[in-house]
C-alpha positions as CSV (number, residue, x, y, z in Angstrom):
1,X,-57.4,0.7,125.1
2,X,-60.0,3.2,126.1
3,X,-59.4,7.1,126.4
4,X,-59.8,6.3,130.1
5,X,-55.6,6.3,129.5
6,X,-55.3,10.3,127.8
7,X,-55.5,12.1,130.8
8,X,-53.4,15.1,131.8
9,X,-50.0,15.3,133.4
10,X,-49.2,12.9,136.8
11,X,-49.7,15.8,139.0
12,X,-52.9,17.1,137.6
13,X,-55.8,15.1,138.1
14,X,-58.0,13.3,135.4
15,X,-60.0,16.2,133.6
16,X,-63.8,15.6,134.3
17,X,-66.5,18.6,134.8
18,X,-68.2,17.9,137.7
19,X,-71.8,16.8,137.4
20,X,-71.0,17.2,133.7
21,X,-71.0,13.4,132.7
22,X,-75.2,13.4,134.2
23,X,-76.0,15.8,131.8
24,X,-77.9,14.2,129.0
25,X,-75.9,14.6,125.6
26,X,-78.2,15.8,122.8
27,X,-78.8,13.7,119.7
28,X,-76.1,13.8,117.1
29,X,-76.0,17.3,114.9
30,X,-78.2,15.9,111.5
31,X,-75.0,16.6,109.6
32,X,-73.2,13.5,111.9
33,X,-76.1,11.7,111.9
34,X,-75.7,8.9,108.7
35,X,-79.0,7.7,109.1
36,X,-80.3,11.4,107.9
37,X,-80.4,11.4,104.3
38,X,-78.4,14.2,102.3
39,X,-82.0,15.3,100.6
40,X,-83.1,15.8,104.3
41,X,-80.4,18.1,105.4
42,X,-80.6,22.4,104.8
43,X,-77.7,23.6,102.9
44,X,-75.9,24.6,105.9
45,X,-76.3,21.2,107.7
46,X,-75.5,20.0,103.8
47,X,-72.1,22.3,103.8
48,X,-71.2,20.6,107.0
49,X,-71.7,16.9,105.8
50,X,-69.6,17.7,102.9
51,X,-66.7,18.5,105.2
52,X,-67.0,16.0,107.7
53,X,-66.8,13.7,104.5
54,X,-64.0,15.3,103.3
55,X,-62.1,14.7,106.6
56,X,-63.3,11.2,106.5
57,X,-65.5,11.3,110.0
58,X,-68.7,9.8,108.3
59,X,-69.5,5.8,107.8
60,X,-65.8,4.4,107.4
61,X,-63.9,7.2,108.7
62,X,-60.1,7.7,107.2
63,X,-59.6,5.9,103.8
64,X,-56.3,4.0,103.4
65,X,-53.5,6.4,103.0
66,X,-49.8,6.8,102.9
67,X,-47.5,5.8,105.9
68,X,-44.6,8.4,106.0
69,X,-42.4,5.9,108.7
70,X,-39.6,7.7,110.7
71,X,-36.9,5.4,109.2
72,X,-36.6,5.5,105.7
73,X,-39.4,8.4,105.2
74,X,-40.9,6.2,102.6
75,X,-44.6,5.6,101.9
76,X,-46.2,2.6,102.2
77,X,-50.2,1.7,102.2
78,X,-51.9,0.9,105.4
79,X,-55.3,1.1,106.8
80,X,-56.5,4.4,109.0
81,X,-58.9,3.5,111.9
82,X,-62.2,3.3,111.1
83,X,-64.8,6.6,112.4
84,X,-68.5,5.9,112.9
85,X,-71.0,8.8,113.5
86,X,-67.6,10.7,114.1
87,X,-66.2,9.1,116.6
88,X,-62.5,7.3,115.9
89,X,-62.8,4.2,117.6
90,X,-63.1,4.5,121.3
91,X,-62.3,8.3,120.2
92,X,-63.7,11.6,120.4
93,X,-66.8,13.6,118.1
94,X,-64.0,16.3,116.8
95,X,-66.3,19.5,116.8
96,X,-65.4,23.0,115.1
97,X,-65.4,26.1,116.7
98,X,-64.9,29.6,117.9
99,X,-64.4,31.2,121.4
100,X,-63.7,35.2,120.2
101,X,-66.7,36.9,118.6
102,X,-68.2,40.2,118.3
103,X,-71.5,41.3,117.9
104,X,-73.8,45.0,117.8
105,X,-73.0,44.4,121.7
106,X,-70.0,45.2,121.1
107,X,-68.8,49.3,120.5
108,X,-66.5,48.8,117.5
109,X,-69.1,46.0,116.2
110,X,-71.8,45.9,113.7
111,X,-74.0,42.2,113.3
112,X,-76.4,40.6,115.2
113,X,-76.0,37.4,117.0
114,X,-78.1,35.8,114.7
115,X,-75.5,36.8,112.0
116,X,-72.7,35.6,113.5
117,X,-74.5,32.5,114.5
118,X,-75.8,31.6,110.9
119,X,-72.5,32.9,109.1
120,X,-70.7,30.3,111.3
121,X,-73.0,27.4,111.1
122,X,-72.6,28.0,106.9
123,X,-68.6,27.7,107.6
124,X,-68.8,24.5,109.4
125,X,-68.7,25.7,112.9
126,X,-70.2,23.7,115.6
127,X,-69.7,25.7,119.0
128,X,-69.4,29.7,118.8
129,X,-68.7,32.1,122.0
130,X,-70.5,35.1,121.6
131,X,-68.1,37.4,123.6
132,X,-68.7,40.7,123.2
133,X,-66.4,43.6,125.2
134,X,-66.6,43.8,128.3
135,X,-67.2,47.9,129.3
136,X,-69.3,50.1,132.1
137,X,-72.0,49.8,129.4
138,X,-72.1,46.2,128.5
139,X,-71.5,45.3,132.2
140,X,-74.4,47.5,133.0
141,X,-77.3,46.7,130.2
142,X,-75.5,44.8,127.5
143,X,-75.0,41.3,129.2
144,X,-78.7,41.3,129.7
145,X,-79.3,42.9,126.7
146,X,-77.6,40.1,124.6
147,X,-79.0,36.8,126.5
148,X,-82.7,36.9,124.5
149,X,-80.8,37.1,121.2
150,X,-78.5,34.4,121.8
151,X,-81.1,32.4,122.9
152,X,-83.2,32.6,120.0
153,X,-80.2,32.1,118.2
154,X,-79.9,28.6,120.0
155,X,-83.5,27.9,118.9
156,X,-83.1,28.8,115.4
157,X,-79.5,26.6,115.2
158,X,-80.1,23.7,117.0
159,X,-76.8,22.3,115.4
160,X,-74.5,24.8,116.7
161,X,-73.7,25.5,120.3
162,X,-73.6,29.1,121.1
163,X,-72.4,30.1,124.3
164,X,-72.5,33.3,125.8
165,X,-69.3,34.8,127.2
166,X,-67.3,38.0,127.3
167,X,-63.9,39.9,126.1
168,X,-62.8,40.4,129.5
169,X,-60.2,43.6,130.1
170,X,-57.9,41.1,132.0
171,X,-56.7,44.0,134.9
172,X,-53.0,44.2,134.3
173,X,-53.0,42.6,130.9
174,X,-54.9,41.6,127.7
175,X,-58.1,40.5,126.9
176,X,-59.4,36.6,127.2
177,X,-62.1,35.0,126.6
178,X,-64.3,34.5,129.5
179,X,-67.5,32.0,129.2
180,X,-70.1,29.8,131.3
181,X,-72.3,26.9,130.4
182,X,-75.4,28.2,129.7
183,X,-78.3,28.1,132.7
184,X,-80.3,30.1,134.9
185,X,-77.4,32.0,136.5
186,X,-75.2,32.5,133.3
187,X,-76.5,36.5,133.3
188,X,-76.0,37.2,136.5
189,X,-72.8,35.5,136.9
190,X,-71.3,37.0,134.1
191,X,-72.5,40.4,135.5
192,X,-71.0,40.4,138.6
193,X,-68.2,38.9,137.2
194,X,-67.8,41.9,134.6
195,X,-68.8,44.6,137.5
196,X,-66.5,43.5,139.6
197,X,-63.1,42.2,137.4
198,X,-63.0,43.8,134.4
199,X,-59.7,45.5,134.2
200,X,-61.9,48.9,132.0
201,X,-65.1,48.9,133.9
202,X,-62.6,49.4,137.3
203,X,-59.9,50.9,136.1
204,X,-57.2,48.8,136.7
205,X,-55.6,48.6,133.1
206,X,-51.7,49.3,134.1
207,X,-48.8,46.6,135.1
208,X,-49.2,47.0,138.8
209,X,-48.8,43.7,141.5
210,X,-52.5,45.4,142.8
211,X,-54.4,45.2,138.9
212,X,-52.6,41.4,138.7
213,X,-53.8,40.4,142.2
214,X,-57.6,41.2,140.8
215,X,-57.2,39.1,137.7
216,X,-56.8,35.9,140.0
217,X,-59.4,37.0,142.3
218,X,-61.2,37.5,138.9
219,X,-60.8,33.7,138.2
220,X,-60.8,32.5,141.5
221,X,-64.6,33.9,142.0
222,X,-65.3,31.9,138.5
223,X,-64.1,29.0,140.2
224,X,-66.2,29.7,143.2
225,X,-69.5,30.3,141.2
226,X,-68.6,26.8,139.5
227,X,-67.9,25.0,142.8
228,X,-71.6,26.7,144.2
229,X,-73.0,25.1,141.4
230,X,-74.3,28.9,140.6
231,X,-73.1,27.7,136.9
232,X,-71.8,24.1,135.6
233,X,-68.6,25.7,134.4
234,X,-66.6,28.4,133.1
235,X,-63.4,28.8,131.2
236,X,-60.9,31.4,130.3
237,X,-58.9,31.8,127.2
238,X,-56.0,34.7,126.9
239,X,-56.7,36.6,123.4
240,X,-54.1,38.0,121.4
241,X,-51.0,37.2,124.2
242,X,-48.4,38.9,122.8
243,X,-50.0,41.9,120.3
244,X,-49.0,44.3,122.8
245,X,-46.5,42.7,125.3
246,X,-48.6,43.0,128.6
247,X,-49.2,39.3,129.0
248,X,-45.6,38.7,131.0
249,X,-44.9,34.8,131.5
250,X,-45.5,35.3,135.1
251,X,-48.9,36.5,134.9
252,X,-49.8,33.6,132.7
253,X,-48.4,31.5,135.1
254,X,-50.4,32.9,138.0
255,X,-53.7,32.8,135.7
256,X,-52.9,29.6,135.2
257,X,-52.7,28.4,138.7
258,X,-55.2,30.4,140.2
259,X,-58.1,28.1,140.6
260,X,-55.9,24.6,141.1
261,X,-55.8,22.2,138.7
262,X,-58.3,19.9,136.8
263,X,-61.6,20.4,137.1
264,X,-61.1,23.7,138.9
265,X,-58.7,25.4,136.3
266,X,-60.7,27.9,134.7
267,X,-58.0,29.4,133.1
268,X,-56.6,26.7,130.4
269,X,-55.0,28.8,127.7
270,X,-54.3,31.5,124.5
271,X,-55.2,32.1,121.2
272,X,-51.8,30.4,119.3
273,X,-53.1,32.3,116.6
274,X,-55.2,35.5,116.4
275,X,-58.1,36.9,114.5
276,X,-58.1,39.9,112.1
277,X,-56.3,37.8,109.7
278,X,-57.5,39.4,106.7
279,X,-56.1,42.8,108.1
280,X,-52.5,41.4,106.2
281,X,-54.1,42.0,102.8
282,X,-52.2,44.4,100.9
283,X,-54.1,47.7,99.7
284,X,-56.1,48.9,97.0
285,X,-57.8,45.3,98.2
286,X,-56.9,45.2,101.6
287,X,-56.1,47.3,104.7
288,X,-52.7,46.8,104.1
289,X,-52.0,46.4,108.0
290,X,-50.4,43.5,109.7
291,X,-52.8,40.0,110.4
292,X,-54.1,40.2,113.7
293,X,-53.6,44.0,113.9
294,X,-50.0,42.8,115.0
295,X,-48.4,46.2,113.9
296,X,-47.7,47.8,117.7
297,X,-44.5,47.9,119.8
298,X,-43.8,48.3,123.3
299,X,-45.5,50.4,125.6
300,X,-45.5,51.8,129.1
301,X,-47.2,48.2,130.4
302,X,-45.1,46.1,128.5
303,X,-42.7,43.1,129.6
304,X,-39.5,44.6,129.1
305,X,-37.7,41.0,128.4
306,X,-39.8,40.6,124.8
307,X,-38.0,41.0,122.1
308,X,-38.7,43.3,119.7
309,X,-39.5,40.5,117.0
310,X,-42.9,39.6,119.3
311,X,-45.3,42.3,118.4
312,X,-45.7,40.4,114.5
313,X,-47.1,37.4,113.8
314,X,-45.0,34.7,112.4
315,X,-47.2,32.2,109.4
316,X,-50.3,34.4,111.2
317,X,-49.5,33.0,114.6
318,X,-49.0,34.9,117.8
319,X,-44.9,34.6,118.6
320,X,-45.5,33.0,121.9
321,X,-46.9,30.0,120.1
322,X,-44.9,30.2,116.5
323,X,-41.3,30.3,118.4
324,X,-40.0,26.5,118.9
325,X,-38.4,26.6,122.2
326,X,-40.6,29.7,123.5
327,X,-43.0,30.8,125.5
328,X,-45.6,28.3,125.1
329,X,-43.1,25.5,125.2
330,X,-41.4,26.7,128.1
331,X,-45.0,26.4,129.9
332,X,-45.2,22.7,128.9
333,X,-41.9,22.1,129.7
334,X,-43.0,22.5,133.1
335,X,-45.4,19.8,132.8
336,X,-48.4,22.7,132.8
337,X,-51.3,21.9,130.6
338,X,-52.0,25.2,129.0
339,X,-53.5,24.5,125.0
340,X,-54.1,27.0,121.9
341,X,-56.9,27.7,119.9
342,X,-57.3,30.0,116.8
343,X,-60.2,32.6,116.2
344,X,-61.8,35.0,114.1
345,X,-62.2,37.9,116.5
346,X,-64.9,39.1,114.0
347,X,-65.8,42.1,114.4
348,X,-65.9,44.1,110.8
349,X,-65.8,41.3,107.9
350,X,-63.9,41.7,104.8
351,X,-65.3,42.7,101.6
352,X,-68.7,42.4,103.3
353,X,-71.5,44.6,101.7
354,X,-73.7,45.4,105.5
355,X,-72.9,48.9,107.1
356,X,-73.6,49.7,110.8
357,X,-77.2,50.7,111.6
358,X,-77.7,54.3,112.1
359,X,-79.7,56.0,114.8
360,X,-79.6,55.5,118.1
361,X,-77.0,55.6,121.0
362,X,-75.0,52.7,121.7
363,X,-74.1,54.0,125.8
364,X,-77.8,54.6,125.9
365,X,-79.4,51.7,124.3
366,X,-76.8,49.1,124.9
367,X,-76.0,48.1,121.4
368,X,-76.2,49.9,117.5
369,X,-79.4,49.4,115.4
370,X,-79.4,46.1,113.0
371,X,-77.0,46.6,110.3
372,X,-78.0,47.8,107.1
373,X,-76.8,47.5,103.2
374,X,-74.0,49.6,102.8
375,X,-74.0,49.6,99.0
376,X,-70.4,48.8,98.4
377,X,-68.0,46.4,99.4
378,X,-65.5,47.2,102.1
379,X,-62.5,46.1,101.9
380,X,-60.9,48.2,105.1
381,X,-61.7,45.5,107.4
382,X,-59.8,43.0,108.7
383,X,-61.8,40.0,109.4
384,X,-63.2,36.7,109.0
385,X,-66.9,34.5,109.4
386,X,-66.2,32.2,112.1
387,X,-65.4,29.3,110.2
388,X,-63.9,30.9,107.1
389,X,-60.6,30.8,107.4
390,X,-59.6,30.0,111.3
391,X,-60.6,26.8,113.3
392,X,-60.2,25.3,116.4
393,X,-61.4,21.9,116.9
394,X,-62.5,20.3,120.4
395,X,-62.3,16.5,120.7
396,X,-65.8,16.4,122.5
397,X,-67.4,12.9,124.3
398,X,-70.9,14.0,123.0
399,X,-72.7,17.1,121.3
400,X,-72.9,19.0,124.6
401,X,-72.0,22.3,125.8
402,X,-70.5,20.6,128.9
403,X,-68.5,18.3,126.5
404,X,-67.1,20.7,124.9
405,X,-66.2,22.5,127.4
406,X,-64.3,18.7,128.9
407,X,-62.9,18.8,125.9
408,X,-61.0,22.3,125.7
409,X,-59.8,21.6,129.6
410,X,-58.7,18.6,128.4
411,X,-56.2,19.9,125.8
412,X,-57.9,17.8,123.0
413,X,-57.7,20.5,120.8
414,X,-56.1,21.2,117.3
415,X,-56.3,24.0,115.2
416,X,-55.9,25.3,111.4
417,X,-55.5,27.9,109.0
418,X,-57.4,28.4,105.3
419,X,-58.9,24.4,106.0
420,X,-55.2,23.4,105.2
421,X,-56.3,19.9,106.9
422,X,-59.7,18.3,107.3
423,X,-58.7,15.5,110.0
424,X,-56.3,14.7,112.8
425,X,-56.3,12.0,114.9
426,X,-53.2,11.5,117.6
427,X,-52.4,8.6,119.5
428,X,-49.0,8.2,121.6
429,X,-48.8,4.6,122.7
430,X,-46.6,2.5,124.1
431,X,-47.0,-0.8,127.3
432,X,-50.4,-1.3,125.6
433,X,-52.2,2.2,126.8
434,X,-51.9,5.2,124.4
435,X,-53.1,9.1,124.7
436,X,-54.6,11.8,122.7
437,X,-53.9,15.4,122.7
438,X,-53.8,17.1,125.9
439,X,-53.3,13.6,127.5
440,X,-50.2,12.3,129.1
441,X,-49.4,8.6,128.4
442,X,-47.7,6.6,131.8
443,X,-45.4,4.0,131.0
444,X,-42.6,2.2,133.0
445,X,-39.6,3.6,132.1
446,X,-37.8,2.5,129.3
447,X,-40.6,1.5,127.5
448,X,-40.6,2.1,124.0
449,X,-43.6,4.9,122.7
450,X,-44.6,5.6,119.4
451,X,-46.4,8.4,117.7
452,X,-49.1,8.1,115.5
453,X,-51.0,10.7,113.3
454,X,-53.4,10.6,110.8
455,X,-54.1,13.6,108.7
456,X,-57.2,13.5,106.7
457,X,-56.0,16.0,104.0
458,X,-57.8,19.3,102.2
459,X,-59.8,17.0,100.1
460,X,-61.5,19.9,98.4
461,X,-61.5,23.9,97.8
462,X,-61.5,26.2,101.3
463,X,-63.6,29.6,101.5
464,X,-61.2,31.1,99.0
465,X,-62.1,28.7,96.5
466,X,-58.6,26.3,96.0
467,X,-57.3,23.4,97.4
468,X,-54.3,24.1,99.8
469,X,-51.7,21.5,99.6
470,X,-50.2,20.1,102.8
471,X,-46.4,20.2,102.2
472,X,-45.0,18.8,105.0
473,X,-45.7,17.9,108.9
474,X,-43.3,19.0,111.4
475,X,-43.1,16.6,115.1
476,X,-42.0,18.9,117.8
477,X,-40.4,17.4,120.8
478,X,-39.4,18.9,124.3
479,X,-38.4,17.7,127.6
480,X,-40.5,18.1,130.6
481,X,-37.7,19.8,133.2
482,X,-39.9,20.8,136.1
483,X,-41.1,24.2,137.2
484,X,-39.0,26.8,136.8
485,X,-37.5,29.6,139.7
486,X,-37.8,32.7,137.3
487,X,-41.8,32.9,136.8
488,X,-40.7,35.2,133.7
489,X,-39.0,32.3,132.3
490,X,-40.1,32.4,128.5
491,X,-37.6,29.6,126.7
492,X,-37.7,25.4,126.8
493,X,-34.1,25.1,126.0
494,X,-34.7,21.4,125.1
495,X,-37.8,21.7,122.4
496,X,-37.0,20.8,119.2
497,X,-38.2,19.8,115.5
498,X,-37.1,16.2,115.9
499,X,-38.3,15.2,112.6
500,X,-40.6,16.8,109.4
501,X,-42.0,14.5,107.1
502,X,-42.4,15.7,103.4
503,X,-46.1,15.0,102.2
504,X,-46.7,17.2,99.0
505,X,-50.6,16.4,99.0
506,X,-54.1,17.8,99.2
507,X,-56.3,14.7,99.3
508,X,-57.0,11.5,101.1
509,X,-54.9,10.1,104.1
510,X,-51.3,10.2,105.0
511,X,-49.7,8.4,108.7
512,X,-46.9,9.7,110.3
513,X,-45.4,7.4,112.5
514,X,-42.5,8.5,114.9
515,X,-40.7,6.5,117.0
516,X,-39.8,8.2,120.2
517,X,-37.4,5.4,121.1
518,X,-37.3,3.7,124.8
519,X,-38.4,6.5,127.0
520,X,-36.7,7.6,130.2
521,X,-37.1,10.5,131.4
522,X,-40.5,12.9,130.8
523,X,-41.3,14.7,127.4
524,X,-43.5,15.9,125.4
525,X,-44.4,15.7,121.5
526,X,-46.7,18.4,119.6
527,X,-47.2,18.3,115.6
528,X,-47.2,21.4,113.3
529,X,-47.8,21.7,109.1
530,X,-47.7,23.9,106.5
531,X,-48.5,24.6,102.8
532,X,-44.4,25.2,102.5
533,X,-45.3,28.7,101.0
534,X,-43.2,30.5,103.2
535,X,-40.7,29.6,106.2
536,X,-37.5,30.7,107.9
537,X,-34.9,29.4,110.2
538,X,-36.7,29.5,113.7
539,X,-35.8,32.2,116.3
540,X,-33.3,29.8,118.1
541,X,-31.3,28.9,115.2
542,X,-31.5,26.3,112.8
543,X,-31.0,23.5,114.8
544,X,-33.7,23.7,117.0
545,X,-36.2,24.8,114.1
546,X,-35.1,24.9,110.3
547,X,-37.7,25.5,108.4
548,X,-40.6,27.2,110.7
549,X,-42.9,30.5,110.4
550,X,-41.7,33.3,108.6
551,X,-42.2,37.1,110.1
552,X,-45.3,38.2,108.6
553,X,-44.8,41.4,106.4
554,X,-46.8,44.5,107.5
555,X,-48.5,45.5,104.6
556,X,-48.5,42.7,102.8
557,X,-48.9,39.4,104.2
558,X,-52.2,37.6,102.5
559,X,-53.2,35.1,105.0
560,X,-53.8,32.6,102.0
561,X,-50.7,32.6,100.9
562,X,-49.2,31.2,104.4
563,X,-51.1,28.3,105.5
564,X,-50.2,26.2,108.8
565,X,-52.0,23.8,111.0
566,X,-50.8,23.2,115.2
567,X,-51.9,20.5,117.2
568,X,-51.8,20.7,121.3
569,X,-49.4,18.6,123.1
570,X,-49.4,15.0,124.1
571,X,-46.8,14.3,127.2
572,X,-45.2,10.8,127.7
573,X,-44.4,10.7,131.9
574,X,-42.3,7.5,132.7
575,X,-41.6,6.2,136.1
């Protein structure tokens, strides 16, 4: 059946951007387009070829691979659905991408846009945020400042979408992600947005019911500018939820219900895994700090109910995300669509040879001078290239900045670690309909739904120069049990690892099949790997996760070495 069937949860409408399906979708990126030949292509559209073959989304699509079946857990050969141009079927382009990046904007950066921009075209990125802080300064000259350069940027990279957002002081809370389809307006709505809601530029930083009431008047103006058609659309992401323990569940719950739901959510969810990854490298080579900067604990603003376990990252994902049966699950739980995404937050890369320009004054002019050659390599940052070792990847109808933007309110979103995987596709069928990620599949009850997933493996080396091996896929099952009274709720009682298949494999195809049975009552299913280099029994005990995450050591946690992959949910709604 068509994808006219994954849409999201009975009580949200279908996901569609407004006048979004008029706009005309540009021609195919030449790295999609088969009928480009290789000789044709500059390295960086080359690069990107070579890793959309890899994940098999050129010509034939996914190669015949194993079938891991949920009875015996033997393989068996069978056919993967065929791609063409990308697309799986009646399916989705699956484009790469990055919501949380930094620029000379930015007061503690140091590239241009252009950098950023070309370093995460080379690294297989097809969408980039440019989202520089926002601050008095950047809200006064540096929003304006910034537009010209990522236009040109836009000219000069016609195969990557670069959008032009902010790191917005949530008031009350943490930062997120805050960006607009690009037009006339996207300046001046970003400006007053900035001016008027950014938790630094007013001073509204602490844990009061006041500073939380402007973060959904924050969003709710978003929505407003959106519904004036002053801009087709904009979307908020929560960065780094739980680094220092100021995101309470209720406040995530209010961002996410501030604007209503489907088209008009603007809020849609948090990085399940952070940037600064490369911060976990031990010293002499490495700052020897925890990844994601994860190395706080609680403070005057914090939630008082998270435990102390939440300020790490677990496998180099935030705890709200890595903890079967927490936070995150206890959101879908309540039938909320609310997705991950992962992110370089590159601000300073590691073991890069440029050094910040000198001369002028960044309060005066807005931004530092172009960066210069340093002369050594630094290896007392913390980051990544978009691209080089986080992704998150948006099941998009068309190369658009409006698709893409459908696509991440939609939920059809997965996201991976060190390239562990090249390839998902995820269908939950069942009554002859099925749905993808982010959708919600509605059957009669008692209707018997299946889950099906095919993993294009690694299929070649990653930017650290192996292969990672996928050891083992992990399906994650929860019942949906309806909103909850506490708003600080942050545990799904029912989620579970209901079953992990052993793969042990770095190329080609494997299928996992799970059979969810004859389905009664509402749930949920979400997928999760790993290389298998390191795991621990999950925060709730061993029945609910056996062999998840382990805590990341501070000092000395090499993101390499830890490799995982998370897909967004699908939901299965019977009546």
């Amino acid at each position: 059946m068509g994808h006219g069937h994954a849409h999201g949860p009975h009580h949200h409408p279908h996901h569609h951007g407004h006048d979004h399906r008029h706009e005309a979708t540009a021609p195919l990126p030449a790295a999609f387009d088969t009928s480009v030949p290789d000789e044709a292509l500059s390295p960086e559209q080359r690069s990107r070829r070579t890793l959309l073959r890899r994940a098999g989304l050129l010509g034939a699509g996914l190669a015949a691979g194993g079938v891991l079946s949920a009875g015996a857990g033997a393989a068996h050969a069978a056919p993967a659905r065929a791609a063409s141009n990308g697309r799986r079927g009646k399916g989705f382009l699956w484009l790469a991408g990055d919501h949380h990046i930094h620029t000379q904007y930015s007061s503690d950066g140091k590239y241009r846009v252009v950098d950023q921009v070309r370093q995460g075209a080379r690294h297989g990125m097809d969408w980039l945020v440019i989202t520089d802080h926002g601050s008095a300064t950047h809200a006064k000259i540096g929003v304006e400042k910034v537009n010209p350069d990522i236009r040109e940027a836009r000219a000069a990279h016609e195969d990557t979408l670069v959008f032009q957002g902010l790191e917005w002081n949530i008031p009350a809370a943490e930062h997120g992600t805050v960006f607009v389809h690009p037009g006339k307006n996207e300046v001046a709505v970003l400006k007053q947005f900035e001016t008027d809601y950014d938790g630094g530029v007013k001073g509204a930083t602490d844990s009061t019911p006041a500073n939380e009431a402007l973060a959904v008047a924050g969003l709710s103006f978003l929505a407003d500018q959106v519904r004036r058609r002053k801009v087709k659309d904009a979307l908020m992401l929560a960065n780094h939820p739980a680094r220092k323990g100021i995101d309470s569940p209720h406040e995530i719950r209010a961002w996410r219900d501030a604007t209503g739901t489907g088209d008009r959510q603007i809020a849609v969810g948090f990085e399940g895994a952070p940037g600064h990854q490369a911060a976990g490298l031990p010293k002499p080579l490495g700052m020897g700090r925890a990844r994601g900067i994860y190395d706080g604990s609680p403070g005057a603003n914090s939630f008082p109910g998270y435990p102390l376990e939440s300020y790490r990252t677990w496998g180099g994902f935030d705890w709200m995300t890595a903890t079967v049966g927490g936070l995150w699950d206890s959101l879908l739980a309540e039938g909320r669509p609310w997705w991950i995404t992962a992110n370089s937050d590159s601000h300073q890369v590691y073991a890069d040879t440029a050094a910040r320009g000198t001369g002028g004054d960044f309060n005066t002019d807005g931004r530092y001078p172009d960066p210069v050659y340093g002369g050594q390599i630094d290896v007392t940052q913390g980051d990544y290239w978009p691209g080089q070792y986080s992704r998150t990847h948006v099941g998009a109808d068309g190369f658009s900045y409006a698709a893409v933007m459908d696509g991440i309110r939609a939920g059809r979103i997965w996201v991976d670690h060190g390239q562990l995987i090249s390839g998902l596709d995820v269908r939950v069928s069942g009554g002859g309909r099925w749905a993808t990620l982010g959708g919600a599949l509605h059957v009669k009850k008692g209707t018997r739904v299946t889950l099906t997933a095919d993993v294009a493996l690694a299929g070649g080396p990653n930017w650290a120069g192996f292969t990672p091996e996928l050891a083992r896929v992990d399906v994650i099952r929860g019942d949906v049990t309806g909103p909850v009274a506490d708003k600080d709720t942050f545990t799904a009682p029912t989620a579970k690892v209901a079953r992990s298949y052993d793969i042990g494999r770095s190329a080609g195809t494997v299928r996992v099949t799970f059979d969810l049975g004859r389905v009664d009552r509402p749930l949920y299913v979400r997928l999760r790997g790993t290389d298998g280099n390191r795991s621990a029994v999950g925060a709730m005990g061993a029945e609910v996760d056996p062999a998840g995450p382990a805590l990341d050591v501070v000092g000395d946690a090499d993101p390499w070495r830890d490799l995982w992959f998370y897909s967004n949910p699908v939901w299965v709604l019977p009546s």
